[in-house]
N, C-alpha and C positions, 0 to 999 in steps of 0.2 A: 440471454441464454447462459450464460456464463457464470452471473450471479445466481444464479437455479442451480446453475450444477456446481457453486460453492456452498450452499447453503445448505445440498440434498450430502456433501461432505461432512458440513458438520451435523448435520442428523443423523450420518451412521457414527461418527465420531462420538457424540451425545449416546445413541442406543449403546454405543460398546463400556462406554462410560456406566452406564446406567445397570448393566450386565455387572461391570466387575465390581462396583459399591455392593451391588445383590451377595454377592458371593461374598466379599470380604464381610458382609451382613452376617452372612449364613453361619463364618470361621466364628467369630463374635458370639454368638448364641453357644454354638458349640461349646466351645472353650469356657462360656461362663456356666453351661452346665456342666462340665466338666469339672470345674473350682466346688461349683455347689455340692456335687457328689463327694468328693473328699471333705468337705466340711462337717455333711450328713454325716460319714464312718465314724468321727471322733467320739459322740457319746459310745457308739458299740462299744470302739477302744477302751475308754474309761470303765465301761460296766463288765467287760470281762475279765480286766484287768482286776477290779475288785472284789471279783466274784473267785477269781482265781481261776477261769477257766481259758486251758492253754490253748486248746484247740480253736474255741471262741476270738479267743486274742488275736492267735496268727491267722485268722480266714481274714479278720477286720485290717487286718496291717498287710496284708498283700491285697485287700481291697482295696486300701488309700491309696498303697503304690501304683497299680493298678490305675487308680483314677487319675494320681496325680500323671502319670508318665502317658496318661491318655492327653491332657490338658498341655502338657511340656509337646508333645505330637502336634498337639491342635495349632500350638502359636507357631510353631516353628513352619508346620504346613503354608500357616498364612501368611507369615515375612516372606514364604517362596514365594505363594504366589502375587505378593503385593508388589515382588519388585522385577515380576514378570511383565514385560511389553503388553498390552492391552490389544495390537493386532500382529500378525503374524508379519513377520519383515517384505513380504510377497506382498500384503494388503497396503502397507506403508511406504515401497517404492512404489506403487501402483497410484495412490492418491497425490503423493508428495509430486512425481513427475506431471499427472495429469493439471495439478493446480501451476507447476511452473512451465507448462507447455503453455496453457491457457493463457497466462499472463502476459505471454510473447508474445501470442497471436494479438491481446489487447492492445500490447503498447505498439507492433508494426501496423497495426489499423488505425491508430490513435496519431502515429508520425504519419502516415500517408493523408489523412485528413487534413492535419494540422500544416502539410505542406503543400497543400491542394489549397485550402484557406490562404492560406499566406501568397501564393502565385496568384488567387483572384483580386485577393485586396489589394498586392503591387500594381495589378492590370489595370483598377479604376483608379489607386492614386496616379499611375501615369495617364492615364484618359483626362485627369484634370488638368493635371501640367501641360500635358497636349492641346486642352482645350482653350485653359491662360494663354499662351502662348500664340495662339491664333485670336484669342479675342483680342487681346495687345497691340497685334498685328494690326486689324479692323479700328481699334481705338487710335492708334496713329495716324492711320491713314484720315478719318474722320475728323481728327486734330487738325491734322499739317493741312493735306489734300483739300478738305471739305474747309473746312469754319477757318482757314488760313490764318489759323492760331500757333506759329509756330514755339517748340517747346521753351522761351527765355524767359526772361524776367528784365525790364527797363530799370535801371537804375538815374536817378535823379541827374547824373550829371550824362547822362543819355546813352552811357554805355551798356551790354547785356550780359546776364549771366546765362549759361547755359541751364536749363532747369529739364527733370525727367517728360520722358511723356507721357501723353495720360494714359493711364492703365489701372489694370485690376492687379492688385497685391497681392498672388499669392500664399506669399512667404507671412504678411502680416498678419495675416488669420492665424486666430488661437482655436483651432477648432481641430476635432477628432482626425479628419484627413494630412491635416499639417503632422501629427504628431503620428501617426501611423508611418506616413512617406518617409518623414524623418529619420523613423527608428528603422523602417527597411531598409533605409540607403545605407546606416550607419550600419546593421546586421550585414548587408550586402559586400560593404570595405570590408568589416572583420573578414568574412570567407575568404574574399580576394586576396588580405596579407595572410591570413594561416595558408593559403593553399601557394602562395607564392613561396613564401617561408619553409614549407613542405618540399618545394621544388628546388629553394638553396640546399636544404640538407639533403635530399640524394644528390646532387651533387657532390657535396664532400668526400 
């Protein structure tokens, strides 16, 4: 929804767009018909000027002025309007707030997700360590208990060493769940010292 109503943003943004190239079109025509016109007066100027007729002269010489000051009018209208805001200050805090409200809403739906994800995947890396942990337990028992294998190792001169017992490696595994638990426990310390850390300085 959100990207619809960024998208239906920049479609009115595009149509106002679209409006004021129109218009700067429009100054553009104007103004070159406006040049044309005093270009057309110059032969008058010339032919009554040789003709010798004064009257003639001066209609054609307050026509150029005339055109030209029409033309000087025309470009100066359009620098106004070219360096006029395209929406009214009303329409531009109106989109500018709704586009930054919207984002906020994205990014507080986006943390709540992302820490709702994060507390489930903690949930089952500890459900494994939980469950290592008892199968350990079971493989001991099954060691020592059962097949009365106790965990040593006989040495030649018949003395023993103590050796692990048998179990499943959590830790050994190079796999997704190792590397997920890891970075959580390690994300987990950081919070704990910034927020202890937090708790030395009000203190002071």
């Amino acid at each position: 929804m959100t990207l619809e109503k960024f998208a239906e943003y920049e479609k009115q943004m595009a149509e106002a767009l679209g409006k004021y190239h129109l218009e700067l079109e429009k100054y553009d025509n104007l103004i070159k018909e406006a040049g044309k016109k005093a270009v057309e007066i110059e032969p008058r100027i010339e032919k009554a000027e040789r003709a010798g007729e004064i009257d003639d002269y001066t209609k054609a010489i307050k026509d150029k002025q005339a055109a030209i000051f029409a033309e000087q009018n025309l470009k100066y209208k359009r620098e106004t309007f070219e360096r006029q805001p395209i929406m009214t200050p009303g329409e531009y805090d109106k989109i500018k707030q709704d586009i930054l409200t919207d984002m906020e809403n994205v990014y507080t739906e986006a943390e709540k997700k992302i820490k709702d994800l994060i507390a489930q995947t903690y949930e089952i890396c500890e459900e494994v360590v939980s469950q290592n942990e008892y199968a350990n337990k079971v493989l001991r028992r099954l060691q020592v208990d059962i097949a009365k294998r106790p965990p040593v190792a006989y040495l030649s001169n018949g003395n023993t060493v103590e050796q692990e017992n048998l179990k499943w490696k959590f830790e050994k595994r190079n796999g997704i769940v190792n590397t997920v638990f890891y970075r959580l426990n390690t994300f987990e310390k950081i919070k704990q010292i910034m927020a202890e850390a937090e708790e030395r300085r009000k203190k002071v």
